[in-house]
N, C-alpha and C positions, 0 to 999 in steps of 0.2 A: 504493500500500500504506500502513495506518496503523499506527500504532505505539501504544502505552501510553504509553510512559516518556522518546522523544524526539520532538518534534516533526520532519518531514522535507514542506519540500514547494517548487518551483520557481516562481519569478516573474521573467516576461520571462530568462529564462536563468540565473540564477543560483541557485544551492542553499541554502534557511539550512535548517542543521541546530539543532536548538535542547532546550536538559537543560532538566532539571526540569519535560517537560509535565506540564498535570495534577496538577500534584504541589503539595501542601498544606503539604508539610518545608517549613523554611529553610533549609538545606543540602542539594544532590545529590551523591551519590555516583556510582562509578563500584560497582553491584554486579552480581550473573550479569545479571538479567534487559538490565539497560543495557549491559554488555557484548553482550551478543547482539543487542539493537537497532543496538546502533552499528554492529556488524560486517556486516547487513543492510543496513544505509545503506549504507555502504562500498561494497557489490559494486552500488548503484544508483548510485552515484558513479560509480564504475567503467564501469557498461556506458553511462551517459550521458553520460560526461567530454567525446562530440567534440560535445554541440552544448551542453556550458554553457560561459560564460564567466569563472565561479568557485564558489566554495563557501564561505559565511559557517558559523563555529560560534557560538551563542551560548548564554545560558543566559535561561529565562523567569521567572528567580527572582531577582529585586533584591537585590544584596549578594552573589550567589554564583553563581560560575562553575562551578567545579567544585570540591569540597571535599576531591578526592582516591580513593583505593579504598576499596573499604567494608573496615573495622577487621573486625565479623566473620567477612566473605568470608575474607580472609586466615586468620583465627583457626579456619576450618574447615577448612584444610589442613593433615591431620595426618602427611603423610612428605614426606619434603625431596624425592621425585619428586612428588609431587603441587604442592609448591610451585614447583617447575620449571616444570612442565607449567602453573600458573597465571601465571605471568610472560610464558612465552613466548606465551599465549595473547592478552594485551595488547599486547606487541611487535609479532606478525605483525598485528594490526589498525592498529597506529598507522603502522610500515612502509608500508601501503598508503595512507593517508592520505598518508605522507612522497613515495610514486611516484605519485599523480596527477597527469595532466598537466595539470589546470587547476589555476590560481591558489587559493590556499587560507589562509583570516583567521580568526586567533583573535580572534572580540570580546571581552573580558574586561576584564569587571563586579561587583567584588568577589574572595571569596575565588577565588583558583587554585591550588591547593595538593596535593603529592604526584601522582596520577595525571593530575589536571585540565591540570597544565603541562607534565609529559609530554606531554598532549594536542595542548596549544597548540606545543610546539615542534616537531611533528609536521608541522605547519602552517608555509606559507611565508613568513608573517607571522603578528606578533603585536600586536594596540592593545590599550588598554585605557583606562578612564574614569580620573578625577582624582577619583571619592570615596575619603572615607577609609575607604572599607571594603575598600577592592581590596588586595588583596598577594600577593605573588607566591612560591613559596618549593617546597620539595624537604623535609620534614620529617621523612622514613624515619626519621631516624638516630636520634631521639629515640625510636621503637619497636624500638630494636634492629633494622632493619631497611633496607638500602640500596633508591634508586629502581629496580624492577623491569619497566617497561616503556620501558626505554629512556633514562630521564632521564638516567645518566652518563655517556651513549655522546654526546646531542644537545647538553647544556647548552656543556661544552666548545665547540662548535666555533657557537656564538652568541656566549658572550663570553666565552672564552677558558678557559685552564686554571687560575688563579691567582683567578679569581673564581668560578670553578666549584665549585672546589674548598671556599672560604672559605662557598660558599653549603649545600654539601651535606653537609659532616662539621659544620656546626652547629645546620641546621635553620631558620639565621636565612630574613624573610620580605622583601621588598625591595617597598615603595613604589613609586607609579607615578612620582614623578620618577628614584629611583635606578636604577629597572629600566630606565626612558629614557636614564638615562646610562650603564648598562653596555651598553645595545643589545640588551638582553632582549627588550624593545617599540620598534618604531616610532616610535610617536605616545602622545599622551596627548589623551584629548579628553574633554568631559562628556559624563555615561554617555547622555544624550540621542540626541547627535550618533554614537554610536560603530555604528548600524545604517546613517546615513546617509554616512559616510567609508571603512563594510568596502572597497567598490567602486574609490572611490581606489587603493587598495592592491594592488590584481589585476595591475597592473603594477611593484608592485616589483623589482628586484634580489636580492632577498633570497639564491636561492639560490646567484647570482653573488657574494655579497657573502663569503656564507657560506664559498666555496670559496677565497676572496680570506682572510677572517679564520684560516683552519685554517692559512692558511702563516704570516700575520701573528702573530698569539695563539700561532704552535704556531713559533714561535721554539724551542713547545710539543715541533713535530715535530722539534727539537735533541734529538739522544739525551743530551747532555749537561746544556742548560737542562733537560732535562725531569728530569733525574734529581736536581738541586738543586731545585724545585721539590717533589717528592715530597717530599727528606728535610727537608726546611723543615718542609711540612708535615706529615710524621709524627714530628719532634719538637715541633710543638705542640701535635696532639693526647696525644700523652706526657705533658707538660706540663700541659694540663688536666685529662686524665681518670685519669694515673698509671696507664695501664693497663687499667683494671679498665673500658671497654666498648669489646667487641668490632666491633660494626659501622663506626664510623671505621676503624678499620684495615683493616677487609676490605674498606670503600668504596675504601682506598688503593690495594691491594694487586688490586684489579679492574682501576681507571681508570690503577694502572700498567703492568700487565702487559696491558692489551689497548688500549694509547694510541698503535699501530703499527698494529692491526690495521683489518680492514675489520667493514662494520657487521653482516655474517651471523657470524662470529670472533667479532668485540667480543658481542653480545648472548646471543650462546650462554655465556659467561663470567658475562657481567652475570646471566643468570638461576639458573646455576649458585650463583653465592654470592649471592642473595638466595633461594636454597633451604636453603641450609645454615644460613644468620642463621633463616630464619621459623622451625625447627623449634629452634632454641636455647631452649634455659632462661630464658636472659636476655631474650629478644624476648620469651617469652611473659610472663617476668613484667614486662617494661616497658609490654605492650599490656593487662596486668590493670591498673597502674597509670591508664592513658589509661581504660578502661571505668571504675573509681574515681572519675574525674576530672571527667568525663560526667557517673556519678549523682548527682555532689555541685551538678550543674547543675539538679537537679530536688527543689522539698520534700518530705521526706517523711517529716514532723512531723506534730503531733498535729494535725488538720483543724481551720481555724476554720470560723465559721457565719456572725462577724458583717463588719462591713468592716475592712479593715485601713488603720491609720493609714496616711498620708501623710507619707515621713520627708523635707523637702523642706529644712528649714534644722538646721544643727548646732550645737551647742555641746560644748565641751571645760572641763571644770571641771577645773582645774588644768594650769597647761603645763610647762614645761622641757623635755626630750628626746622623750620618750616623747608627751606632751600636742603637744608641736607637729609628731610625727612626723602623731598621726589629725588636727590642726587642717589639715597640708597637705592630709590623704586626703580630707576633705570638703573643701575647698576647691580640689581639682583634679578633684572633681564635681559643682562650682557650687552647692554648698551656703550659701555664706556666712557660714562660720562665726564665733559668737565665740570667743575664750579668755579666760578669768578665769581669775583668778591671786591670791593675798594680795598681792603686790610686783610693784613694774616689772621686779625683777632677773629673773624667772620670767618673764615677757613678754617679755622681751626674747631669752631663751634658747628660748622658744619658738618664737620669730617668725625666730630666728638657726637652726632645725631645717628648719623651712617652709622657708626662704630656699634653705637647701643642697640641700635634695632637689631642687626646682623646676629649682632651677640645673645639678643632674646631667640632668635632660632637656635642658634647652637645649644642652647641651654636646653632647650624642648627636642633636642636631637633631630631638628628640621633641615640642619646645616655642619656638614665636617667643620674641623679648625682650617683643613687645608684648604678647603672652598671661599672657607671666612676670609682669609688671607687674601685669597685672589681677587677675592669680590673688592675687596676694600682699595686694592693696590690698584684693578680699574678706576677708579676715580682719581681725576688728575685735578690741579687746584690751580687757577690763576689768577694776576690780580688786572691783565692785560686781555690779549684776544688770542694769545697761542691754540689752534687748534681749532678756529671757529668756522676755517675753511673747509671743514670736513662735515659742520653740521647739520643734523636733517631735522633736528629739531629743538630751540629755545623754549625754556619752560622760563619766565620772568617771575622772581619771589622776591623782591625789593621793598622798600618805605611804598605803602600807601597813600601817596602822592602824585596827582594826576601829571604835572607837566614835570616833575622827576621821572616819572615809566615815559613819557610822549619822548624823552630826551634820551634815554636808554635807547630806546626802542629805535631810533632816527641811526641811532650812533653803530648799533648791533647789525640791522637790517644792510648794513654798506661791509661787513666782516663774515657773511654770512653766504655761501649758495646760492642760486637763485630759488631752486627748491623746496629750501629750508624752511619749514613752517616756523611763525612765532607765534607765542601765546603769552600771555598773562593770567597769573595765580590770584588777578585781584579781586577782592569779595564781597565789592561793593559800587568801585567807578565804571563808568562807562565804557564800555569797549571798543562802540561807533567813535566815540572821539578821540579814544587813543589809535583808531586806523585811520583816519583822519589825515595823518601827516606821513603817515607810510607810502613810500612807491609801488610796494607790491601789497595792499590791503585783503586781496584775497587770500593771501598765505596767512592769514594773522587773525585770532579769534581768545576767548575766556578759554581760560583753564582753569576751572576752579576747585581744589584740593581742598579738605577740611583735614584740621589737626586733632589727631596726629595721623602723618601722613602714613603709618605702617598699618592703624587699627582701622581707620574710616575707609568706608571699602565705595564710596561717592564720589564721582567727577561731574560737576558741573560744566558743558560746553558750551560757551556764549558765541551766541553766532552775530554779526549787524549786518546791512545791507550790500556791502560790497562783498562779502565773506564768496568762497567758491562751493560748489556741493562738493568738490573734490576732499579740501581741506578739510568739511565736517567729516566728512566719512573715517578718512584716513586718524582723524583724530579720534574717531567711534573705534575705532578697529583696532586701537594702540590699546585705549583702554579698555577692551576686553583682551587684552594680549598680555596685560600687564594686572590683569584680574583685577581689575575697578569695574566699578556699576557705573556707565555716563547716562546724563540725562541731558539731551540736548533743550536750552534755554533758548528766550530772545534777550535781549538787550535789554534792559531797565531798571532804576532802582532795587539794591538790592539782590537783582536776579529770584532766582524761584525760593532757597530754604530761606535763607537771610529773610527776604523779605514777608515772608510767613512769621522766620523766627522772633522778627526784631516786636511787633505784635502782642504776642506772648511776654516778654522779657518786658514790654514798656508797660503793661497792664500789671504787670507785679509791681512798677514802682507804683504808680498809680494806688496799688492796694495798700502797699507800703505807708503811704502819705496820708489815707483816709485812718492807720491806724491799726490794719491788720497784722497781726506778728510775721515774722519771718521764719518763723518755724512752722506756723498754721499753714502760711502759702507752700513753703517747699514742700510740708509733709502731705498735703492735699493734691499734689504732682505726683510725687511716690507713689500713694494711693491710689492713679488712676491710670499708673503703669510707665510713667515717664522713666527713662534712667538716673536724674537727677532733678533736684526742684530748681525754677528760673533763678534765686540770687547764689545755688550754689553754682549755678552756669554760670552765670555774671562772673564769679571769681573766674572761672577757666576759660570763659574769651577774654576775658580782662575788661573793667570796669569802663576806661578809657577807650578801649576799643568801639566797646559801645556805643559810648557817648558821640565816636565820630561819624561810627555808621546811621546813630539815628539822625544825627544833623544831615547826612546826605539822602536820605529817606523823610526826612520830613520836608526838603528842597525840594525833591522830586514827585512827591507823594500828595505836598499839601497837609490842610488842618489834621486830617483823619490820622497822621500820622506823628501829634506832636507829641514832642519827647516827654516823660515826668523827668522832675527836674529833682527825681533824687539822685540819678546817678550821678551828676556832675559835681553836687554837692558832696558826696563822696569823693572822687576824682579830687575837690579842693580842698580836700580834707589829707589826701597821700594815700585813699584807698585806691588800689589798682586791680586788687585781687589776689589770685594766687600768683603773679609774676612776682608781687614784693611783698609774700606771706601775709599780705592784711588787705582785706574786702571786707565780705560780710560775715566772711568765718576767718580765722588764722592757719596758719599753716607752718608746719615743722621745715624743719633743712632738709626731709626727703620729700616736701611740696605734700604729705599727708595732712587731711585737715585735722585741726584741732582747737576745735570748737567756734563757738558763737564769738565773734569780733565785738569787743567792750565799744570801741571806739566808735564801729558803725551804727550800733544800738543808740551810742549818744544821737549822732547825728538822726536817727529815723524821730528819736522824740522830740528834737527840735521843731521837728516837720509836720510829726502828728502827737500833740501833747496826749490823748486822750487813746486808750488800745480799744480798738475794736473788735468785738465779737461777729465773724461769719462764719454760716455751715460750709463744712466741705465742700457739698455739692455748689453752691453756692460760686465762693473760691475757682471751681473747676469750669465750671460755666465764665464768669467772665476772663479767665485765663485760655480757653480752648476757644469760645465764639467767634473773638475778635481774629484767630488763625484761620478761621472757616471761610469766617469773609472776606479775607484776604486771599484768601485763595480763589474765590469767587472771580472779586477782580483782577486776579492773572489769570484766570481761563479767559476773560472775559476782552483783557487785552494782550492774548495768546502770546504769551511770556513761554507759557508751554500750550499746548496741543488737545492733551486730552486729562482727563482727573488721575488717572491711574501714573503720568506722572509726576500731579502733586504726592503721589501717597509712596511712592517710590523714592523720590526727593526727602520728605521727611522722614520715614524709617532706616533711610539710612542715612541721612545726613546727619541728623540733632536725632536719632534714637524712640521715636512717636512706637509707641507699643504695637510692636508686630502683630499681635495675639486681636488687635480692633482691626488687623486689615489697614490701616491708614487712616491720613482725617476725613477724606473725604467720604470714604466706605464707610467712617464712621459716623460720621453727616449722616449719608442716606440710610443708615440701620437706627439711628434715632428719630430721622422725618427731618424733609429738607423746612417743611411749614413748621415746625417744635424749632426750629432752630430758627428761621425765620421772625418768631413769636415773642423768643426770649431773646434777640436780638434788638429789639423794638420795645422790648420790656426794661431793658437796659438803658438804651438810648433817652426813655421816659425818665427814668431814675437819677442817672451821671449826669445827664445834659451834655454829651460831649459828641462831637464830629467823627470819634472814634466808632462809635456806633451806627456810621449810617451804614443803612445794610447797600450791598452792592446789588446794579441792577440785575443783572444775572440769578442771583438768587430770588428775586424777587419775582423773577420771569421764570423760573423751575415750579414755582411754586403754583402759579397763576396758571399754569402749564401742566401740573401735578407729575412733572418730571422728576429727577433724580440725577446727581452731578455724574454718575454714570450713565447717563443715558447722553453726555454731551460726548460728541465726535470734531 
């Protein structure tokens, strides 16, 4: 019998089953039609088990084993019996895979991830190859969603409970050395050799070993070890997530109530509450997120015609923090960059950013010493233009000063290739009028980096009217080459997060001055899933920073966007933030905070004698509205394109809780008219400009649309 979508056929006795025939993807999934293939294979497994001698699984797609179930498969089971009823449909096939009486080898070749390793552990053995493309991993949890065919019931009792667990409430992906050392895998061999060693393996122990490991690891099966182990680790998921995402707990709360049980008990559990997660709120808006995430993998920019530069070597005009964060980012993708600088003191501070990041891999064994070395020693350091003739591409990280980058920029663009794209890291000026005095303005566009440059995984690309669709592309293309998220912007005040962000951050002073605590507001952020509350941001863009981006936002923006005039008063006060350990909190010599800032407490009562009492919800409402509407007005004066990426923009840029889908998802799951309502209810109350609702919303509403329904 043939197949489509899995290869299946017998040689001298043994079975290779083999994903991704035919298939032209670079990634297989597990979706219906390959479910039903497999399950096919299976019952020929089955009826020929007494005259083979094993059965290989492989994948015929270099770099991918199995890349798990298919995301919309999932996403098209719409009641939490259908989502049952889809779990246990994987189980009962891998089950059978798990009771064949021949010998059974995952070869794994790259990605194995979510369903694929289910797969594999289904299987009485597991090898896999030594590229680095291989990894091995359990990621549900990251879609709000626990492993559904079996993964929490199998992984345990390969390598135990304490690494089962570490692997499956994080998502993390495990290396083929590590997975060798937990006993995930066998063996590790080159991906060559791993068709020719399946055979080896036919004789393993495995399931003898297996049964040997469940009393070893299940020290596990101690009702008492087990139950410190739990609590362990359901206070560190506590600990990390504060709560606010449900599928860690519900992974816990499975793998501990059915860690007694046998495997027909255990699975029926296991499918049950990855029924109950699929149909959540949260899963769904975490799997919109992952679909986001997806498109941001594909351009879809304004089409070029002609060729697109080659961005092959870097340069960084200007370093210190920020300049030696992107000097590392192309230099740990073999770029060779330089960095110029006016001083060696900026070089040196530069080279001292580069240094630290590199050395956070090593430390995580992400990176040899000897790598570290070389990586480092590609970065060259000038205070001149040595080297600029070879450039293909300027990253500009200098004093935010419009007619210092226009002079830069005039002086750079005559040292440079004609080729040579330029950019600017600035996060606030205008980009039209720094191409303004360029010869070649369609080479030259925003580059906007958020710090720090190794963790923020966001590129802002600002395009203006002269720009080429060449240049965007090829700058879209870098930063997916260079594992950044871009979001192509237009030109304006602030650009897309900033100008969301600066909203937020001005309506905490605003609360500030009326008298609300600083504890009330930031804790009321924390609460509602932020990574940090607005004055502890304030320390980490710095105080002053602010101060100048809101003056440039409130120029461009007009009334609605006028500054409170607590920050500044801080500012003349010598609070800067975390740059000179005193804002609104203090800070140690290792930049950790420590504690409420005396100084700035004086200054808030100067401002507001009297402390005001507000509810949380309250607090969170006029801190999130004013970002809503603001976002309104850049769709509206298509800054960006479509909502999806506003919400792309803030989750990764400033950290907007993943788990709401974004603001604006989050908009339309609370009612674009509820938001509209209390917008206007505000506006009633402040008296302020800051409240006028934007027409766009107003016309969603009158329209009974939703900011996802805008194209």
């Amino acid at each position: 019998m043939s197949y489509k979508h899995i290869s299946f056929e017998v040689v001298e006795s043994v079975a290779h089953i083999g994903f991704g025939y035919q298939s032209d993807k670079k990634m297989t999934v597990l979706d219906e039609p390959t479910l039903k293939e497999l399950d096919q294979i299976v019952e020929e497994l089955e009826n020929q088990q007494s005259s083979l001698k094993g059965a290989i699984f492989f994948s015929h797609i270099d770099g991918c084993f199995l890349a798990g179930a298919d995301i919309k498969l999932i996403s098209s089971l719409q009641t939490e019996g259908e989502a049952i009823e889809g779990a246990e449909t994987g189980q009962k096939i891998f089950n059978r895979i798990e009771d064949l009486k021949v010998p059974t080898v995952a070869c794994v070749n790259g990605v194995c991830l979510g369903g694929g390793l289910e797969l594999a552990l289904s299987c009485r053995s597991i090898i896999c190859s030594d590229s680095k493309k291989t990894q091995l991993g359990l990621p549900e949890v990251k879609l709000g969603l626990l492993p559904g065919f079996g993964g929490t019931y199998r992984l345990p009792r390969r390598i135990g409970l304490p690494n089962s667990l570490d692997m499956i409430l994080t998502g993390k992906t495990l290396i083929p050395r590590k997975a060798k050392k937990l006993g995930l895998v066998e063996e590790v061999y080159p991906k060559e050799r791993l068709s020719v060693k399946a055979p080896e393996h036919f004789s393993s122990n495995r399931k003898k070993e297996s049964l040997k490991e469940s009393f070893e690891h299940l020290a596990t099966d101690n009702f008492i070890s087990r139950k410190i182990i739990f609590q362990k680790a359901r206070e560190s998921v506590l600990k990390k997530t504060k709560g606010f995402y449900q599928a860690p707990l519900k992974i816990l709360d499975t793998m501990e109530s059915g860690a007694s049980r046998g495997r027909t008990s255990y699975l029926s559990l296991e499918a049950q509450s990855f029924g109950e997660l699929c149909v959540s709120e949260q899963s769904q808006n975490l799997r919109h997120l992952f679909f986001l995430m997806e498109g941001a993998k594909k351009y879809q920019g304004p089409k070029s015609s002609g060729k697109l530069p080659d961005l092959k070597r870097g340069i960084t005009l200007g370093a210190g923090t920020m300049g030696g964060g992107i000097a590392w980012l192309m230099a740990d993708n073999n770029m060779m960059p330089i960095m110029k600088d006016l001083g060696v003191e900026g070089l040196e501070l530069g080279l001292k950013q580069a240094s630290s990041n590199f050395m956070g891999k090593v430390k995580r064994k992400r990176l040899s010493a000897e790598d570290f070395e070389r990586k480092m020693r590609s970065i060259s350091t000038t205070t001149g233009f040595h080297g600029f003739s070879r450039g293909d591409l300027v990253i500009e990280a200098i004093i935010e000063d419009m007619e210092i980058k226009k002079k830069a920029f005039v002086e750079v663009e005559k040292k440079v290739p004609e080729h040579c794209l330029l950019t600017s890291n600035t996060s606030s000026l205008s980009v039209e009028e720094m191409a303004s005095v360029l010869e070649r303005p369609q080479n030259f566009a925003g580059l906007h980096f958020f710090n720090p440059v190794h963790l923020m995984p966001l590129v802002e690309i600002i395009t203006h009217s002269k720009i080429s669709p060449e240049t965007i592309e090829a700058l879209y293309n870098w930063c997916l080459k260079v594992k950044k998220t871009p979001v192509i912007v237009g030109d304006g005040p602030g650009f897309l997060v900033n100008r969301i962000l600066m909203p937020y951050l001005n309506e905490a002073g605003f609360l500030l001055s009326e008298g609300v605590s600083m504890k009330d507001i930031d804790d009321a952020c924390l609460n509602f899933g932020m990574p940090m509350g607005p004055c502890r941001l304030l320390d980490e863009v710095g105080i002053d920073v602010a101060v100048k981006v809101a003056k440039i936002l409130h120029d461009g923006l007009g009334d609605r966007a006028a500054a409170s005039p607590i920050s500044q008063k801080l500012v003349d006060a010598g609070l800067y933030g975390k740059k000179n350990s005193r804002g609104f909190y203090l800070y140690d010599e290792k930049g950790k905070e420590a504690g409420a800032n005396e100084e700035a407490q004086k200054v808030l009562r100067e401002v507001a004698s009297d402390e005001k009492r507000m509810s949380e919800t309250e607090i969170q409402m006029r801190l999130f509205l004013p970002m809503i509407n603001e976002a309104a007005y850049i769709l509206e004066d298509k800054i960006v394109e479509r909502a999806s990426d506003v919400d792309l923009g803030l989750i990764f840029g400033i950290g907007f809780p993943p788990f709401r889908g974004g603001l604006l998802r989050y908009a339309d799951s609370e009612g674009v008219d509820k938001i509209l309502g209390a917008i206007e209810k505000f506006k009633d109350e402040v008296s302020a400009d800051r409240y006028c609702p934007a027409p766009l919303l107003k016309k969603l509403v009158s329209e009974k649309k939703k900011f996802y329904d805008c194209v």
